[in-house]
Every structure is written in structure tokens, then in C-alpha cells.
TORKOL-4160 file (C-alpha; in steps of 0.2 Angstrom, whole numbers, padded with zeros to 4 digits, m for minus):
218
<pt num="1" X="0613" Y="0261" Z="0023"/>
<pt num="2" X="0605" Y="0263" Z="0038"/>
<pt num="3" X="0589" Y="0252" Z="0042"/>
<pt num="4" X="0574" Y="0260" Z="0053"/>
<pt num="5" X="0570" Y="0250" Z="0067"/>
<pt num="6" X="0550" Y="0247" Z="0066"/>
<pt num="7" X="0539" Y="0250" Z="0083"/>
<pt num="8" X="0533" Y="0233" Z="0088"/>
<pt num="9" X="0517" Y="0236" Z="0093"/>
<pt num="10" X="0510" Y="0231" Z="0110"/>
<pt num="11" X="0505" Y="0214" Z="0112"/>
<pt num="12" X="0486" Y="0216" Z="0114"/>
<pt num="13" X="0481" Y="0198" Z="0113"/>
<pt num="14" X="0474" Y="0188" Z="0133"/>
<pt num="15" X="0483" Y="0176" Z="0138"/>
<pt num="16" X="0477" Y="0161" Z="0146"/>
<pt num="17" X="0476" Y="0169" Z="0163"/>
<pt num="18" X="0467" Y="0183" Z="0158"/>
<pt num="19" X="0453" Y="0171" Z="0149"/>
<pt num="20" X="0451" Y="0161" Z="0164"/>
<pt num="21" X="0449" Y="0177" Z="0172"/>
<pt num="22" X="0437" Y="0184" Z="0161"/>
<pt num="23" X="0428" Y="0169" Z="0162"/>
<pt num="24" X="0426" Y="0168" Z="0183"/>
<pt num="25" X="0421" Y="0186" Z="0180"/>
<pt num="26" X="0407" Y="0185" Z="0169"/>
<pt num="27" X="0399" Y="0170" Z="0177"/>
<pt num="28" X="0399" Y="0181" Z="0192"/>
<pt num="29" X="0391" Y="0193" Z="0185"/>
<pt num="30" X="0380" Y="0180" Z="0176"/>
<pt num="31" X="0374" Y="0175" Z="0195"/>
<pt num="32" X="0373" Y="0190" Z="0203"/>
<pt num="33" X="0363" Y="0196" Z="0190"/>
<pt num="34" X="0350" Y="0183" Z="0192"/>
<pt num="35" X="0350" Y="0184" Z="0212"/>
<pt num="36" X="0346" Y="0205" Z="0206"/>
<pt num="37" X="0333" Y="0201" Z="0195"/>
<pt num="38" X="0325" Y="0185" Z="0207"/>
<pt num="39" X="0322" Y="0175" Z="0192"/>
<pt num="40" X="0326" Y="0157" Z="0194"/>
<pt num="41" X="0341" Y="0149" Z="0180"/>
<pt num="42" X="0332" Y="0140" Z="0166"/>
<pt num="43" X="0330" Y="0123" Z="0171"/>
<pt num="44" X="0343" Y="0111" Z="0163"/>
<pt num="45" X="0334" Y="0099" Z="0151"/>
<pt num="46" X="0333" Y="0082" Z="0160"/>
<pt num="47" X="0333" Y="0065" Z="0152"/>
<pt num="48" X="0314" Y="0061" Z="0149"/>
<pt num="49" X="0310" Y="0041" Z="0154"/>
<pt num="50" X="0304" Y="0029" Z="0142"/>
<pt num="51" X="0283" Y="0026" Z="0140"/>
<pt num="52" X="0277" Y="0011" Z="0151"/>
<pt num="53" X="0266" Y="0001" Z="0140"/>
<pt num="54" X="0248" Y="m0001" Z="0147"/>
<pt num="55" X="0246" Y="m0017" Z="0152"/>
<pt num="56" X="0227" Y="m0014" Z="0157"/>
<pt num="57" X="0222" Y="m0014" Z="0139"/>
<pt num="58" X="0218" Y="m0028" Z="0128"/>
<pt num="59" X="0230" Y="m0030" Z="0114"/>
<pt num="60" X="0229" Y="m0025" Z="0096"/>
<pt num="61" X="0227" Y="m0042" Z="0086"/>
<pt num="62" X="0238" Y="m0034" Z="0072"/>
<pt num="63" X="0251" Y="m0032" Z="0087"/>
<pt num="64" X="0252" Y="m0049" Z="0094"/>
<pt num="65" X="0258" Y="m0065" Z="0085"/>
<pt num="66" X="0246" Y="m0076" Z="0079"/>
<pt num="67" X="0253" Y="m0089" Z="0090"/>
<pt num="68" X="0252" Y="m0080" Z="0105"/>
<pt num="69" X="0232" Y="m0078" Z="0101"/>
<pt num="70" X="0227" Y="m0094" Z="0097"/>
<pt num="71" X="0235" Y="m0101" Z="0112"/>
<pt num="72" X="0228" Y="m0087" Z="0123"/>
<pt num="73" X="0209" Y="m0092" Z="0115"/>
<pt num="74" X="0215" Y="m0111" Z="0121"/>
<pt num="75" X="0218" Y="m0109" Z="0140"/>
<pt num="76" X="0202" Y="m0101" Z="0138"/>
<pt num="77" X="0191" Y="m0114" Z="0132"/>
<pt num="78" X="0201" Y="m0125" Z="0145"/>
<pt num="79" X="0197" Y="m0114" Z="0158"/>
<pt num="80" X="0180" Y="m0111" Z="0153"/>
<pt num="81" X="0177" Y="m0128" Z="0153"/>
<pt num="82" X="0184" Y="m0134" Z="0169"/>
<pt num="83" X="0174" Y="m0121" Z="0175"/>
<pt num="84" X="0157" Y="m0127" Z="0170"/>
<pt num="85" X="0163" Y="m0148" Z="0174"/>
<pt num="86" X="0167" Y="m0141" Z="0191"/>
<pt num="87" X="0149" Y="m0130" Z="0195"/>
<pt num="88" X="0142" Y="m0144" Z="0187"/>
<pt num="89" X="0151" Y="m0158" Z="0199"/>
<pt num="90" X="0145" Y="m0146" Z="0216"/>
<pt num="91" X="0128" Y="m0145" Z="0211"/>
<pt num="92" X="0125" Y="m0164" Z="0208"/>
<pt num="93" X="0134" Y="m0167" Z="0224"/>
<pt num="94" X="0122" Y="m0152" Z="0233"/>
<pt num="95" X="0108" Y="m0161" Z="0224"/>
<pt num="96" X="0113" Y="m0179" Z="0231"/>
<pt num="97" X="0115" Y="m0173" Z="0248"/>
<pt num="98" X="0099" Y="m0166" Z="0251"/>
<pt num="99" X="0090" Y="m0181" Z="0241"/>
<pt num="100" X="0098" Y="m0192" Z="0254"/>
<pt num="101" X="0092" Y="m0182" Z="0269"/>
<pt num="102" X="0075" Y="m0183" Z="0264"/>
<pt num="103" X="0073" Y="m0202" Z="0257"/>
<pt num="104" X="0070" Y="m0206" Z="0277"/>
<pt num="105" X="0055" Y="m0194" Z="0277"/>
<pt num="106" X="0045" Y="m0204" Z="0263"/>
<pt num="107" X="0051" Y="m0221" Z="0272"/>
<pt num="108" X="0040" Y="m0213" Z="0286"/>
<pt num="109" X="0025" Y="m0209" Z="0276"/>
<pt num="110" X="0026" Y="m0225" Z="0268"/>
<pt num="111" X="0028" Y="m0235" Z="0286"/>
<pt num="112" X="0014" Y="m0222" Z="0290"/>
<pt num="113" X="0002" Y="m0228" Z="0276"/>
<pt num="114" X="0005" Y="m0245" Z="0279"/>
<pt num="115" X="0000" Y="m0243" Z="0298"/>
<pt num="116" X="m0017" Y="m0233" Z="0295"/>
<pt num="117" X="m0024" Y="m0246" Z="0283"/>
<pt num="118" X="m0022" Y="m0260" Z="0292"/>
<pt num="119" X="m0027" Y="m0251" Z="0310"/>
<pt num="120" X="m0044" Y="m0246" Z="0299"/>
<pt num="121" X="m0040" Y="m0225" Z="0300"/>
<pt num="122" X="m0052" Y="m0215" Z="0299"/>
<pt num="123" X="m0050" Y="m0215" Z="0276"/>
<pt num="124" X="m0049" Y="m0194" Z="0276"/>
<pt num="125" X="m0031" Y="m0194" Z="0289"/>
<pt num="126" X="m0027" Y="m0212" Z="0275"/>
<pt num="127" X="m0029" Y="m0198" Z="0261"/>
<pt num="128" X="m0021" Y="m0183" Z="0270"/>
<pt num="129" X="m0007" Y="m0196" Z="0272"/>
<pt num="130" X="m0005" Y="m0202" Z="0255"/>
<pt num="131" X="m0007" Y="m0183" Z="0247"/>
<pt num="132" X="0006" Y="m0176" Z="0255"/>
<pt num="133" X="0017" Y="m0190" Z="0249"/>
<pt num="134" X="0014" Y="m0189" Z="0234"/>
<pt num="135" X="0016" Y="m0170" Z="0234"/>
<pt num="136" X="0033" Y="m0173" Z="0243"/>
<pt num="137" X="0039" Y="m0188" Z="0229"/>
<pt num="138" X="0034" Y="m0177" Z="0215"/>
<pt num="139" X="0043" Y="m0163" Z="0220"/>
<pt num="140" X="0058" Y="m0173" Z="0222"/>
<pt num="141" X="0057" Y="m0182" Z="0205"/>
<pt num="142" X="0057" Y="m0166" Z="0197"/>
<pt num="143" X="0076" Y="m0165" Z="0204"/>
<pt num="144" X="0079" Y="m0182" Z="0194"/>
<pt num="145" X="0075" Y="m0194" Z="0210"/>
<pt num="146" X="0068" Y="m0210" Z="0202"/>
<pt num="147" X="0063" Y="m0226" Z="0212"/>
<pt num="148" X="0071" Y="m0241" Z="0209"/>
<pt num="149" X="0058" Y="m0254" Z="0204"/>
<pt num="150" X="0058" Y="m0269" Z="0214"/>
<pt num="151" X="0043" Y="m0276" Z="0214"/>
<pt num="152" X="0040" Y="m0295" Z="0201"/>
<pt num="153" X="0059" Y="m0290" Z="0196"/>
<pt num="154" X="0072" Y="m0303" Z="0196"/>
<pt num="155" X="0085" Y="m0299" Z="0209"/>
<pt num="156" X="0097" Y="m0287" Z="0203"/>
<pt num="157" X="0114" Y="m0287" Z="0216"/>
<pt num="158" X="0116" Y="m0265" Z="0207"/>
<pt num="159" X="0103" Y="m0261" Z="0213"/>
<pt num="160" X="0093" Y="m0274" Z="0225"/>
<pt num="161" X="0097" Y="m0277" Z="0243"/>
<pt num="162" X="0094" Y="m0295" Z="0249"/>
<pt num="163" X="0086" Y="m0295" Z="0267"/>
<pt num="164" X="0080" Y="m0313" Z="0265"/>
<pt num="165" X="0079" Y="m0328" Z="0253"/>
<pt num="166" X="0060" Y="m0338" Z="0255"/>
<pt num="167" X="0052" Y="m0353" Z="0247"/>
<pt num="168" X="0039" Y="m0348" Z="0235"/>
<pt num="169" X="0029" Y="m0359" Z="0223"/>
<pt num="170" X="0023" Y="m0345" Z="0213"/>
<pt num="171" X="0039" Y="m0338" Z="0209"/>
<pt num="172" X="0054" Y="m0346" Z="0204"/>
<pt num="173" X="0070" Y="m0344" Z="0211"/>
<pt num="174" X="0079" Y="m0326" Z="0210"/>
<pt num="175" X="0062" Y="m0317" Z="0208"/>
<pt num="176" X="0061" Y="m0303" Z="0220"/>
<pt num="177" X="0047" Y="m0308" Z="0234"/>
<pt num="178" X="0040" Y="m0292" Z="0242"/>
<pt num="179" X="0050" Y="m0275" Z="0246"/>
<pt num="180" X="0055" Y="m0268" Z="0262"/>
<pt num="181" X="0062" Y="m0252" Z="0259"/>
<pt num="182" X="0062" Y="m0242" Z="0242"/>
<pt num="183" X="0077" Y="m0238" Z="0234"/>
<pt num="184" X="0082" Y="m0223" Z="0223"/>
<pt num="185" X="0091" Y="m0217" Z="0210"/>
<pt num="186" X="0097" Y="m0199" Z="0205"/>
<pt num="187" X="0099" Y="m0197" Z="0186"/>
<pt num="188" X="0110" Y="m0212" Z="0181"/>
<pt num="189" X="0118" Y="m0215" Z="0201"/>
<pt num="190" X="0110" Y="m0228" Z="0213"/>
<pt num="191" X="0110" Y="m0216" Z="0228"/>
<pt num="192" X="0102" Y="m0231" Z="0238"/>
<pt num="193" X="0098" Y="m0251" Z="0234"/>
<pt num="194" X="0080" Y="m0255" Z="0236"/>
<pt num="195" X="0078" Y="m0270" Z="0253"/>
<pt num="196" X="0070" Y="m0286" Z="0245"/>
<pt num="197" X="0064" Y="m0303" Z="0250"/>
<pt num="198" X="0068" Y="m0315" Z="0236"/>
<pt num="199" X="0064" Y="m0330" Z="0231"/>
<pt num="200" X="0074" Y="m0344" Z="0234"/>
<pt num="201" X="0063" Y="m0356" Z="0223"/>
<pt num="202" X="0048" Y="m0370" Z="0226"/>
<pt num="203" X="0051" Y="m0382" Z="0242"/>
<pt num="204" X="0059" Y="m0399" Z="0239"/>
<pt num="205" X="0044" Y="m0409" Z="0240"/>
<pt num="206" X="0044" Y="m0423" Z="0257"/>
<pt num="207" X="0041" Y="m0440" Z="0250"/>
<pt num="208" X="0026" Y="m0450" Z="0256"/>
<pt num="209" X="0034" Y="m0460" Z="0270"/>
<pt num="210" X="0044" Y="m0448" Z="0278"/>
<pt num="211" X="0041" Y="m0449" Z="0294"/>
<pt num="212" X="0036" Y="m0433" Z="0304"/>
<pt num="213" X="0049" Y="m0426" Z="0315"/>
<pt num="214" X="0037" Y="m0427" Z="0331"/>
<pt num="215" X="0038" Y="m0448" Z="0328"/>
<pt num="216" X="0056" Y="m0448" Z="0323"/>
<pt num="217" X="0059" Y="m0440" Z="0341"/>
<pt num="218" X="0048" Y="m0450" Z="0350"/>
């Protein structure tokens, strides 16, 4: 028997250089036409970065550790109250610095005083004198200055100053004598010690034969 030889049909399938070709050739034609039309190529989808967390707000309480709050409310009470120890501290110091630039302008009035009435001023330039003092020391005490009192007081070394020690029989020893200068206080601190004479007690009395010092000399 004879066999029929079959027609092999044509093999119609691309090979690998015709797809590569075919692929060059269509994204030519892709490109030129988009230079044809002017349109520009749909922008390829970028990587979009990560949200920043706003720093600037306060945060929610239901966001941040209970930990983390309570030690945040601490610093602040610290802080607030080294704040209010420190204004505190500069206006005390303000305030003692001034009192003590002024405590030689009532050393003058009262030197002033002292003057007129034993030089018998005229009484209306004795009262000018002691009005405007008083004006002046009242102002001041409403800023806490307070005189020290020195005056039929035992000797107190805090806040007495001892210019001299005298013999008095009316006052026993230790008692404060008479004041020279006025000292002050600001609130609880001595800002200056009052000067005093005190009394060193009564005289040892001479016996009856003591001889005067003019005979023993003689």
C-alpha cells in the first residue's frame, strides 16, 4: 500500500526574534504616538511618604501613658514653683536694696529734728520737719520696714550695736542707755543694728578715806 505523504503546513508561530521585534516596534509606535498627540505619559505612581506626627498639638490623654502624664504634671509643679521662689527671692532683694538706700535719708531728718529743737527753730519749720518724716517712715513701713526697738531694752548683740558702755545708777548693767542711730528690720531680716550706749552698771562706790587723786599727787 502506498501511504500519502500529508502537507506540513507552514510554521506560522514567532519566534523569539520576531517578538522582541515586535515589541521594539510597538513601543516605538507607543512614543511616537504620544510625541503626535503632545500629551505627556501617565505619571508613574511614586512611593508616597509616611505622615509626620504633629508635634505642635497637645496630646490626647487616651494616647499617652499614664506615666508619662503624671510625670509631665510633676516637672510642672516643680517648675512652677521654682518659678514663684525665684520672683519671690528678686523682689525681696529689689525691696532690701532700696530700703537700704533710703535708711540714711531718715538718719538726716532725725539728726535734723534733734538740731531745731535744741537751736529753738522757729516750731512751724520743727513740724514741716517732723511731717515729712513721718510721711517718708510710713510709706516705707508699708513695704515691711520696721524699727528696731532700742530704747529701756536689755542689750540684744542680733540686733543692737554697742558704741559705749557707761556707769548708770538708774539702770543696771546690760540696759540699753540712749540710742544713736535707729536700726531696722525688713519682715523677719535685720537689714541694720540699731547703735546704743549701754549700761555698764552702778559705780563701785570710793570708800570714805580714799584719798583724792590731786593729794596722792602732791
Amino acid at each position: 500500500m502506498t501511504r500519502k505523504k500529508r502537507n506540513k503546513k507552514p510554521d506560522t508561530t514567532p519566534d523569539a526574534g520576531d517578538r522582541q521585534n515586535e515589541a521594539t516596534d510597538g513601543t516605538f509606535a507607543s512614543e511616537n504616538a504620544t510625541q503626535s498627540t503632545g500629551e505627556n505619559p501617565p505619571a508613574q505612581p511614586e512611593d508616597q511618604p509616611e505622615e509626620q506626627p504633629d508635634m505642635t498639638q497637645e496630646p490626647d490623654a487616651e494616647t499617652v501613658p499614664m506615666e508619662r502624664l503624671l510625670r509631665l504634671q510633676a516637672d510642672f509643679d516643680n517648675y512652677r514653683k521654682r518659678m514663684a521662689r525665684d520672683h519671690k527671692a528678686l523682689t525681696e532683694r529689689a525691696t532690701e536694696d532700696l530700703m537700704t538706700e533710703l535708711l540714711p535719708v531718715l538718719d538726716n531728718f532725725d539728726v535734723a529734728l534733734k538740731h531745731t529743737a535744741e537751736k529753738s527753730t522757729d516750731a512751724a519749720v520743727i513740724e514741716g520737719f517732723r511731717i515729712v518724716a513721718e510721711q517718708l517712715e510710713n510709706v516705707l513701713r508699708k513695704f515691711g520696714l520696721q524699727p528696731v526697738p532700742a530704747e529701756d531694752v536689755p542689750f540684744d548683740p542680733h540686733q543692737h550695736e554697742a558704741v559705749a558702755h557707761i556707769p548708770d545708777t538708774d539702770r543696771p548693767e546690760g540696759m540699753i542707755v540712749a540710742q544713736t542711730r535707729r536700726g531696722f528690720r525688713l519682715g523677719d531680716k535685720l537689714i541694720r543694728a540699731a547703735q546704743v550706749v549701754v549700761s555698764s552698771g552702778t559705780p563701785p562706790a570710793q570708800p570714805d578715806n580714799a584719798i583724792p587723786a590731786e593729794t596722792q599727787e602732791d
